[in-house]
C-alpha positions in Angstrom: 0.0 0.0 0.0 2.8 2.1 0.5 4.6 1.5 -2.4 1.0 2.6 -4.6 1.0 6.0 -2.3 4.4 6.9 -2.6 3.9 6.0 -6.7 0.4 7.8 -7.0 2.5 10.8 -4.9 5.5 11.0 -7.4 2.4 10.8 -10.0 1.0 14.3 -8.5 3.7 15.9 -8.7 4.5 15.6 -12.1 1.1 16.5 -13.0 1.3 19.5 -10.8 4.5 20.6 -12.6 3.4 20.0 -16.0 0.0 21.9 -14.8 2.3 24.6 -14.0 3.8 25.0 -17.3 0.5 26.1 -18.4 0.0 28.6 -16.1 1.0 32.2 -17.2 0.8 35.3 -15.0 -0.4 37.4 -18.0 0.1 40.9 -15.7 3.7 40.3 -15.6 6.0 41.8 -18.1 7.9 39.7 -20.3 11.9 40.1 -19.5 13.9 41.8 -22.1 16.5 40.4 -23.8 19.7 41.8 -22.4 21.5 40.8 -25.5 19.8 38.9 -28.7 22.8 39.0 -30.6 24.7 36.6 -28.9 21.8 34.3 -27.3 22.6 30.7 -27.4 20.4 28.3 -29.7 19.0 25.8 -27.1 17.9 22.4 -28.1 15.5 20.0 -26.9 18.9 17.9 -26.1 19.7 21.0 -23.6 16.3 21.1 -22.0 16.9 17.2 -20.9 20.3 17.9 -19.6 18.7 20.7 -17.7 16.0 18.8 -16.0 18.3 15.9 -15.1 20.7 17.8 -13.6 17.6 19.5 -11.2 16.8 15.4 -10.6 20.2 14.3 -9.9 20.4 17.7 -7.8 17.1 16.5 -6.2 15.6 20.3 -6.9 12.9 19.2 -9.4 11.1 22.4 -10.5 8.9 23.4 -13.4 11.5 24.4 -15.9 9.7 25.1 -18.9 10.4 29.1 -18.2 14.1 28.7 -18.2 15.9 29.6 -21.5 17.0 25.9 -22.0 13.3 24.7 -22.3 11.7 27.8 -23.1 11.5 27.3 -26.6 10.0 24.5 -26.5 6.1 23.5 -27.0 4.1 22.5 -24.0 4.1 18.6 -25.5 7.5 18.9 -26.8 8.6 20.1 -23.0 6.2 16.8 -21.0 8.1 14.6 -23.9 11.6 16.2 -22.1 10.3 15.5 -18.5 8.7 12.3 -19.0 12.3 11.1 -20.9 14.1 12.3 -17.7 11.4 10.7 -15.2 11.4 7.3 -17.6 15.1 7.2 -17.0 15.1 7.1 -13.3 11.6 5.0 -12.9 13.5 2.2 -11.1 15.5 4.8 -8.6 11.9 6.5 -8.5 10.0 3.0 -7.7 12.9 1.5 -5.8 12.8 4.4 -3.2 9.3 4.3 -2.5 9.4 1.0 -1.4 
């Protein structure tokens, strides 16, 4: 029973996070872009290494606002977080035995 808790917990989280994406505070101002010239192009590749390194770092957050994931769509940015969470189901499973 606790193993299905801890699962359906880890479960709620990631839908809260991925419910977060969608969220936009539409009275703040979007940041200006200190210098457009020399902005790096991100890939999905960088948005992956991103999010793994807040798992291994165990500081799991909605990313999708950082400039790594940022330009990606809302599905393209659940496929980058379910690839990281996939990776890490057995650590996920095995500690919530």
């Amino acid at each position: 029973m606790r193993t299905r808790t801890t699962t359906v917990g880890i479960l709620a989280v990631l839908a809260l996070t991925l419910t977060a994406c969608s969220s936009e505070d539409s009275t703040t101002p979007a940041k200006p872009s200190t210098s457009p010239t020399t902005a790096k192009a991100y890939t999905y590749a960088d948005c992956v290494d991103l999010l793994e390194y807040d798992f291994q770092e165990d500081q799991s957050q909605d990313a999708s606002g950082d400039p790594e994931c940022s330009h990606l769509t809302r599905d393209r940015y659940k496929d980058a977080v379910a690839e990281v969470l996939t990776a890490h189901k057995d650590e996920i499973l095995d500690s919530a035995q």
